[in-house]
C-alpha positions in Angstrom: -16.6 -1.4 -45.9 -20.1 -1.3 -44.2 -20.3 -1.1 -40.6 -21.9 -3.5 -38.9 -24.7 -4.0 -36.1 -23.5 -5.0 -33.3 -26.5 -4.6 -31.2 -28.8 -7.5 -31.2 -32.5 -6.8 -32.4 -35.3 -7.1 -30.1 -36.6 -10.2 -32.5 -33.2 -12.0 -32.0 -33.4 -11.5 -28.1 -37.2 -12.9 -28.0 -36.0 -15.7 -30.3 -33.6 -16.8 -28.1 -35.3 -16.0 -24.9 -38.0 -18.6 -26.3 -35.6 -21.4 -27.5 -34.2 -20.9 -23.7 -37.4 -21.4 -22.2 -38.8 -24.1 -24.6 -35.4 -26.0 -23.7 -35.9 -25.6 -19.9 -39.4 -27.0 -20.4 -38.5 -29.8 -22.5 -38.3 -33.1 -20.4 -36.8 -35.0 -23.5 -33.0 -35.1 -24.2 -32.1 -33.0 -27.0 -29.6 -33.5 -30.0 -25.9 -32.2 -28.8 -26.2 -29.5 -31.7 -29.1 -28.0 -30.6 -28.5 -27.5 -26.9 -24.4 -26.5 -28.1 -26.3 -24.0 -30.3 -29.1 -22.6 -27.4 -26.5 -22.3 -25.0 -23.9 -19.9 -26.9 -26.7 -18.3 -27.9 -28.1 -17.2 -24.3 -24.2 -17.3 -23.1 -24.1 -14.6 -26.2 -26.5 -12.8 -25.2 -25.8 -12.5 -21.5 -22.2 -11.0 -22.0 -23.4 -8.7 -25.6 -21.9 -5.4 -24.9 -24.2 -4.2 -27.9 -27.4 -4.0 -26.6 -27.0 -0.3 -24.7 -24.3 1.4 -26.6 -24.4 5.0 -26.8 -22.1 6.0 -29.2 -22.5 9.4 -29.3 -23.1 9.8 -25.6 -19.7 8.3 -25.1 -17.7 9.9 -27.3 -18.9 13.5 -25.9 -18.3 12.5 -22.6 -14.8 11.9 -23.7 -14.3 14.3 -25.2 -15.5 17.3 -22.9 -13.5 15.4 -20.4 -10.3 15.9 -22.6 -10.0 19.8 -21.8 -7.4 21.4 -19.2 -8.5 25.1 -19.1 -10.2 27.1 -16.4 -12.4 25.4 -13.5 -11.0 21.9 -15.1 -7.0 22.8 -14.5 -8.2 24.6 -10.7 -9.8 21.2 -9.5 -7.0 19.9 -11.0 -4.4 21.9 -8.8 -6.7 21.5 -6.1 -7.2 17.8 -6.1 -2.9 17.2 -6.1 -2.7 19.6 -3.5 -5.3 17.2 -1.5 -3.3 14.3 -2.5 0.2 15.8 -1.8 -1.0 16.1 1.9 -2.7 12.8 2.2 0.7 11.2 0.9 2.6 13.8 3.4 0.3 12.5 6.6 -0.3 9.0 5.0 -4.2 9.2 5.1 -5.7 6.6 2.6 -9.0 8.2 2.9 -7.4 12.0 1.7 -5.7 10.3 -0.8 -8.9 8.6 -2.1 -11.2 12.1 -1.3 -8.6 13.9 -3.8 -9.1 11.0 -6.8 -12.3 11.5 -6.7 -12.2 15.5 -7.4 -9.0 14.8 -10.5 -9.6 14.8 -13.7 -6.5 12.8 -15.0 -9.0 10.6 -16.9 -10.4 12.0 -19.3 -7.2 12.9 -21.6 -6.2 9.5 -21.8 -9.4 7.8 -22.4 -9.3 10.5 -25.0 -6.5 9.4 -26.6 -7.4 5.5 -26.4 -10.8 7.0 -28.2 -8.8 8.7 -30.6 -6.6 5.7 -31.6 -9.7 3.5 -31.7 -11.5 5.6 -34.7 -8.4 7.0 -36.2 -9.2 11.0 -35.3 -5.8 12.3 -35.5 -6.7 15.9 -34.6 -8.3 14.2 -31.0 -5.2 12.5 -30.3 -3.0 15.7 -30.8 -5.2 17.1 -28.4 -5.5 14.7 -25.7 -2.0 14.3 -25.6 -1.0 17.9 -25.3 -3.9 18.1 -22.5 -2.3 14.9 -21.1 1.1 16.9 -20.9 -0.2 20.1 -19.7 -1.8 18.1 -17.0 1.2 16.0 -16.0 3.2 19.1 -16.2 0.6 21.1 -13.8 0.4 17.9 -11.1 4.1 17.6 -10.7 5.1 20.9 -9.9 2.0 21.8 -7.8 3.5 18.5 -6.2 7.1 19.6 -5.9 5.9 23.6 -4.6 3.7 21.7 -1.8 6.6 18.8 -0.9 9.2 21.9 -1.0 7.3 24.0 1.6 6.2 21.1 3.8 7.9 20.9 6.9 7.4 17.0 7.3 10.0 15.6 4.7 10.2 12.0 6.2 8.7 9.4 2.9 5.4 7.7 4.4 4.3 4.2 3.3 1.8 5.7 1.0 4.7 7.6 -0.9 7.0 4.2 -0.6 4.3 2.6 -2.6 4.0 4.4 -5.7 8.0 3.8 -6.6 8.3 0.5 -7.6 5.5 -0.5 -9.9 4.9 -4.0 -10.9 3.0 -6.6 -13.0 0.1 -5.9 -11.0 -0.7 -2.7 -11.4 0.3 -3.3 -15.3 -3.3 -5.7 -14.7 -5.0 -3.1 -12.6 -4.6 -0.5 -15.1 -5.8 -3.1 -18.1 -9.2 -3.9 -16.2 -9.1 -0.7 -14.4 -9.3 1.1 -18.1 -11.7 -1.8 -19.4 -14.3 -0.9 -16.7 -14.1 2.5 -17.7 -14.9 2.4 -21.4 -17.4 -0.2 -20.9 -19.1 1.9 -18.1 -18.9 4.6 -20.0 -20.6 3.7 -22.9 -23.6 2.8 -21.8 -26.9 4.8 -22.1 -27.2 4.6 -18.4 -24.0 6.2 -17.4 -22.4 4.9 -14.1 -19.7 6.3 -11.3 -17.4 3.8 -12.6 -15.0 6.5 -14.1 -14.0 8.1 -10.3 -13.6 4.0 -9.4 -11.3 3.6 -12.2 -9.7 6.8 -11.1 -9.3 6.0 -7.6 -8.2 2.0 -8.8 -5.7 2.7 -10.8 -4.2 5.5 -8.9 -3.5 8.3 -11.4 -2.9 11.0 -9.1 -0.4 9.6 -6.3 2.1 8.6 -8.4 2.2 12.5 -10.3 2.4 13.7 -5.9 5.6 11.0 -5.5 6.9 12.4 -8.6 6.3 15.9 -6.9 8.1 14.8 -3.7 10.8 13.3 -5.6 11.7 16.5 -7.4 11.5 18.4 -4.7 14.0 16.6 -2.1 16.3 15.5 -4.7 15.0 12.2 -4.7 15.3 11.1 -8.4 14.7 7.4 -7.3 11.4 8.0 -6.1 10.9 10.4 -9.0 11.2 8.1 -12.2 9.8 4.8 -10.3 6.5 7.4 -9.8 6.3 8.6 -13.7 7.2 5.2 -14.8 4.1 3.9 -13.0 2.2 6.9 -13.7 2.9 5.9 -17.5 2.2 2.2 -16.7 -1.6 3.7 -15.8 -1.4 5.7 -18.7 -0.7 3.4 -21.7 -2.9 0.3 -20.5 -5.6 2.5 -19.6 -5.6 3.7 -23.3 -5.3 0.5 -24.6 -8.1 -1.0 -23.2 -10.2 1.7 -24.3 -8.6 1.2 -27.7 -9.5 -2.3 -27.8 -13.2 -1.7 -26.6 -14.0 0.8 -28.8 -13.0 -1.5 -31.8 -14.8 -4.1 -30.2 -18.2 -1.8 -30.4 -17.4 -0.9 -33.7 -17.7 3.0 -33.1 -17.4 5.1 -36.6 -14.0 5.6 -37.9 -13.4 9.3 -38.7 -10.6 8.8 -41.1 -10.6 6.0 -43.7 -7.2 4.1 -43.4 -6.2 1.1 -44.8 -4.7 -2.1 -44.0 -1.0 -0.8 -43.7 -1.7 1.5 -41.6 -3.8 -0.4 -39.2 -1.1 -2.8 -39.3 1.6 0.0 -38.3 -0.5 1.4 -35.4 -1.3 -2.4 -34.2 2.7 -2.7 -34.4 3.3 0.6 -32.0 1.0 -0.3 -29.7 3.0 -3.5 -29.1 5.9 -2.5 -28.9 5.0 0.3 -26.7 3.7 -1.9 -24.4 6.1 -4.3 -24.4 8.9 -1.3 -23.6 6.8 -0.5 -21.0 5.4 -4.0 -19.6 9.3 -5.2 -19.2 10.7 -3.2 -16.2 7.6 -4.1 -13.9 8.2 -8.1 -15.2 11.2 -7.6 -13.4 9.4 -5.5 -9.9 7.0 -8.1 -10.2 9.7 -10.7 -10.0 11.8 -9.3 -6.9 8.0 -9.0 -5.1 7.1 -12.5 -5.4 10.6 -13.2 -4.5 11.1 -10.9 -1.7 7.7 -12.5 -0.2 9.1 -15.9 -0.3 12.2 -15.1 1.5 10.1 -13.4 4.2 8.0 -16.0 4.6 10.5 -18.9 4.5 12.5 -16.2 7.4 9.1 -16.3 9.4 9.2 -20.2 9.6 13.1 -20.6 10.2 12.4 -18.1 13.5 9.7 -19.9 14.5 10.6 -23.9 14.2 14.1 -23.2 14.5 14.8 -20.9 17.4 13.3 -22.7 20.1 15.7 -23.2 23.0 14.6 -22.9 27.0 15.0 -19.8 28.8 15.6 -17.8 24.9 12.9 -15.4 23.8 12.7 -14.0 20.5 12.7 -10.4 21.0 12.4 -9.2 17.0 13.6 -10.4 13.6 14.0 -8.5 10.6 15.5 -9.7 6.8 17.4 -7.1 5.0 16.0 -8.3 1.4 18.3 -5.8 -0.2 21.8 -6.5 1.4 24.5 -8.5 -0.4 24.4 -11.3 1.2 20.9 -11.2 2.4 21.1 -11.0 6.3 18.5 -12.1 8.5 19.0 -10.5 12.3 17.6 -11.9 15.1 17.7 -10.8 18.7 17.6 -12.6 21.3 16.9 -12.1 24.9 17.7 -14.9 28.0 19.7 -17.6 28.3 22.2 -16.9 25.7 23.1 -19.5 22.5 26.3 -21.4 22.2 28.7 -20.6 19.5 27.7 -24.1 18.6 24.1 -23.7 18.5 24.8 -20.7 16.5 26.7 -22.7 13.9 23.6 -25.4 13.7 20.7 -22.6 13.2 23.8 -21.3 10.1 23.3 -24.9 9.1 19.9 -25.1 9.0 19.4 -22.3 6.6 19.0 -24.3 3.2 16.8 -26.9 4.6 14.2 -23.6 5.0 15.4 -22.4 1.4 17.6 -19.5 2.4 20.9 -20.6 1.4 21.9 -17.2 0.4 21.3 -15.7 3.4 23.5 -15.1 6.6 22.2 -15.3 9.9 22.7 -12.4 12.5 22.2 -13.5 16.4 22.2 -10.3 18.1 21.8 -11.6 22.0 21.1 -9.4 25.3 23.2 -10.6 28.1 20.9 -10.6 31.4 21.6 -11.3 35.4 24.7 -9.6 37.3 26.7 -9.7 33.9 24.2 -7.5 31.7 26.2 -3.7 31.2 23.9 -0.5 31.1 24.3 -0.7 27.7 22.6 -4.1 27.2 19.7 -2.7 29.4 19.0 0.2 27.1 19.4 -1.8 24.1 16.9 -4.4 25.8 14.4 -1.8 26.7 14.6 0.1 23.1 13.8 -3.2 21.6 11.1 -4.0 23.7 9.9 -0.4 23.2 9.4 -1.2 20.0 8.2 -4.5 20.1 5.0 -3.3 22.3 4.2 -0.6 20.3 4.2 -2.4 16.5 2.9 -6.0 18.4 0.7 -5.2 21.2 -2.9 -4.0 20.7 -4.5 -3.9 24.3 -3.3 -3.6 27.9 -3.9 -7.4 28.7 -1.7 -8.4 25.8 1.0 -6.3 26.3 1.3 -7.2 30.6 1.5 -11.1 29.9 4.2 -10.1 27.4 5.9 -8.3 29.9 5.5 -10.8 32.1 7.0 -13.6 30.0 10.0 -11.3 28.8 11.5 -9.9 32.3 10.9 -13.4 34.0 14.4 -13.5 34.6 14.9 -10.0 36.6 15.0 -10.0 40.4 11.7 -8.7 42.2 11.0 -5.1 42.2 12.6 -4.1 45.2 16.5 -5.3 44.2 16.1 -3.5 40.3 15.8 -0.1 41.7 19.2 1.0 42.3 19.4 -0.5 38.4 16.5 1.2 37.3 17.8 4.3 38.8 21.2 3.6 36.7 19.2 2.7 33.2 17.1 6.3 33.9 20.0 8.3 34.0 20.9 6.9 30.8 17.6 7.0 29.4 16.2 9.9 30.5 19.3 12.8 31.0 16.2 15.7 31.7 15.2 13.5 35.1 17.0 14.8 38.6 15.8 12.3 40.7 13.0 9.9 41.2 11.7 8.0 44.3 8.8 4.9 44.0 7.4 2.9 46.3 3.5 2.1 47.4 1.6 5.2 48.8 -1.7 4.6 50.4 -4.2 7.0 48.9 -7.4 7.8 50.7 -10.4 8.8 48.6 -12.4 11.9 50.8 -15.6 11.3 48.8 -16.3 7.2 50.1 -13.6 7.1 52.9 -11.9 4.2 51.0 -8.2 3.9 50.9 -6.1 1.4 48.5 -2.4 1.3 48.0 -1.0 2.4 44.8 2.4 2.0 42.8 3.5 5.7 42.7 6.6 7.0 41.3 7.5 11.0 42.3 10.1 12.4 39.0 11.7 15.7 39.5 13.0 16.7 36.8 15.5 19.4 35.4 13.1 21.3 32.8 9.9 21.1 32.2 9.3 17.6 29.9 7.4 17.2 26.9 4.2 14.8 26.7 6.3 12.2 24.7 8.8 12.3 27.3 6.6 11.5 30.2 4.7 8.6 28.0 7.8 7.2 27.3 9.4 7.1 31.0 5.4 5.6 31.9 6.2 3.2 29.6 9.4 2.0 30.6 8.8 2.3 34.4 5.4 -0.1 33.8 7.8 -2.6 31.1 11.1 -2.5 34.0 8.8 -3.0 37.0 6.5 -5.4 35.8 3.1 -3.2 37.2 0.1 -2.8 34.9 -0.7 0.2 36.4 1.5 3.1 38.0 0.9 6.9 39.0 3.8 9.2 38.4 4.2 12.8 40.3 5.9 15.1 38.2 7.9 17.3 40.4 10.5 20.0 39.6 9.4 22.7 36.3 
């Protein structure tokens, strides 16, 4: 069968570049027809992927990016190693620096090539590339991960376990910019985008980090999405390539196209189904926080309460949604009615957990350190400057006595808090500066302690002292080792 032109001459484009412009002249109304007919024809030639094909450009690009030998398979091992510690310290911007050095792509745009124009010998080779190069990334991965002394999963690592529908479309388009890119005579940087958009190389690390704690969870959830990148990428370079009507190598006939069409389907449909069902519990898992979000804030409002945290455990059985509270505790009664409420907020398989800090004379040590660990906590994920963080101080210890009746308490909650600290003294201490013979009175608190405290230690107990005695502002005099 002849192969057609898919290019559009240069007298078809200066046709319809003059029919354009005679329309846009023309004051008269024209027939339907004729404007239906100018208008698919500069629509058609707006989005004509014909025009700058370079078919042989493209496919030897492809295919001297298909190789995994020498400098190739070193950046290679050099890139994942990049990765591996990006993942390992969660920088984005490491993780993005070592896409751009892989060279994951160019077996499996080799392969989607080598589908597209039936080469059979190409395909045999990109995949065996593709698995040498799999192979390589995952125990570079695993050697890095096994020797790292930080073994603690990051949110960058968390990410690449559970893939979805979405990255299903982000591969598609991801491997549809590529080709097209690619094939130009002008040649882009839109392969290293595709790269870094699709994430080839971060999965293969959570593989890595997988294997090498144990962790076979985060080990197939990372090759399952690495194949997810894989397949889509390669289809859409499939489908492209037939589209530009590149030169078959091998004559085939319609039973076999047929049987190759009826692979890839099913392929991707084995492959599409699990992340249906990740895409599923994300969607869902975003509606119940959202709908837990609203039931905390239009719900719990009572006087002299404050909402210290909430948090929804998505993946208990029930679902549990934990609140804690701080003030004026709730009523078993007002506990039942917030239970009641649930369904009208559409969480009627949820139970509600009111976890409540007891203040005034009947509040134990233990409440107190529970209270300050949340509040800890709550400053340091909520609060983003020093003016934000006092008047939230100020609104949560409302209820304390003034400063001069917590001490013996604050001396009680340090000895539980801080076992390295001997004693500790605070008060106001006038301090005179020599240079402008100015004096000013400042809250100072003098720590001795029983060895010699780290610099976490000393924030911490800054922290605390600033949060218990409602100061914005105190100097502590380390004393002791």
């Amino acid at each position: 069968m002849a192969r057609k032109n898919t290019s559009t001459s240069t007298a078809d484009q200066a046709r319809i570049a003059k029919e354009v412009s005679s329309v846009l002249q023309k004051s008269e109304v024209l027939e339907p027809g004729t404007m239906l007919r100018v208008f698919r024809g500069f629509i058609g030639h707006l989005f004509n992927l014909g025009d700058d094909t370079d078919e042989k450009g493209t496919i030897d690009s492809i295919k001297r990016g298909i190789e995994f030998s020498g400098g190739n398979l070193w950046s290679l091992v050099f890139a994942i190693f990049i990765a591996s510690v990006g993942l390992n310290v969660n920088s984005t911007a490491v993780i993005i620096g070592a896409m751009l050095i892989s060279p994951l792509m160019g077996p499996i745009m080799g392969a989607g090539l080598a589908v597209g124009i039936y080469d059979f010998g190409l395909l045999r080779k990109s995949l065996r590339n593709l698995a040498v190069a799999t192979f390589v990334s995952v125990l570079t991965s695993a050697f890095y991960f096994w020797i790292s002394p930080l073994n603690e999963a990051q949110s960058e690592l968390l990410a690449r376990t559970t893939p979805t529908l979405y990255d299903v479309l982000i591969a598609v388009f991801g491997g549809a910019a590529g080709i097209v890119a690619g094939s130009r005579k002008d040649k882009t940087n839109a392969i290293p985008g595709v790269a870094i958009a699709t994430a080839l190389m971060p999965p293969l690390c959570t593989a890595g980090y997988g294997l090498a704690n144990g962790n076979y969870v985060f080990f197939f959830g990372a090759i399952y999405l690495f194949i997810i990148n894989c397949i889509f990428i390669c289809f859409s370079t499939i489908f492209f390539v037939q589209l530009l009507r590149f030169k078959k190598v091998s004559f085939v006939d319609q039973a076999t196209q047929r049987r190759v069409r009826n692979y890839m389907i099913l392929f991707g449909v084995i492959t599409i189904i699990p992340s249906l069902y990740f895409a599923w519990r994300l969607v869902d898992e975003s509606f119940y926080r959202r709908n837990s979000a609203r039931f905390v804030r239009e719900a719990l409002v009572y006087p002299g309460t404050r909402i210290l945290n909430y948090e929804l455990d998505y993946n208990a059985d029930p679902r549990v949604l934990s609140v804690a509270l701080f003030g004026n505790p709730l009523a078993p009664e007002a506990i039942e009615t917030l239970k009641r409420k649930l369904p009208v907020y559409d969480l009627t398989d949820v139970a509600l957990q009111i976890d409540q800090a007891r203040t005034g004379s009947s509040a134990t040590e233990n409440d107190v350190k529970d209270f300050i660990g949340t509040l800890y906590k709550q400053n340091e994920d909520l609060i983003k400057n020093k003016d934000d963080r006092i008047r939230l101080l100020e609104n949560e210890l409302l209820s304390f006595k003034d400063r001069s009746n917590l001490l013996p308490t604050v001396s009680r909650e340090i000895s539980f808090l801080f076992p390295n600290i001997q004693s500790f003294s605070f008060g106001d201490v006038t301090v005179a500066q020599v240079d402008s013979q100015s004096t000013a009175k400042e809250q100072t608190a003098i720590v001795r302690w029983k060895r010699r405290p780290g610099a976490a230690e000393e924030k911490k107990l800054e922290l605390y002292l600033k949060s218990r005695l409602n100061l914005p502002q105190i100097r502590i005099i380390k004393d002791g080792p």
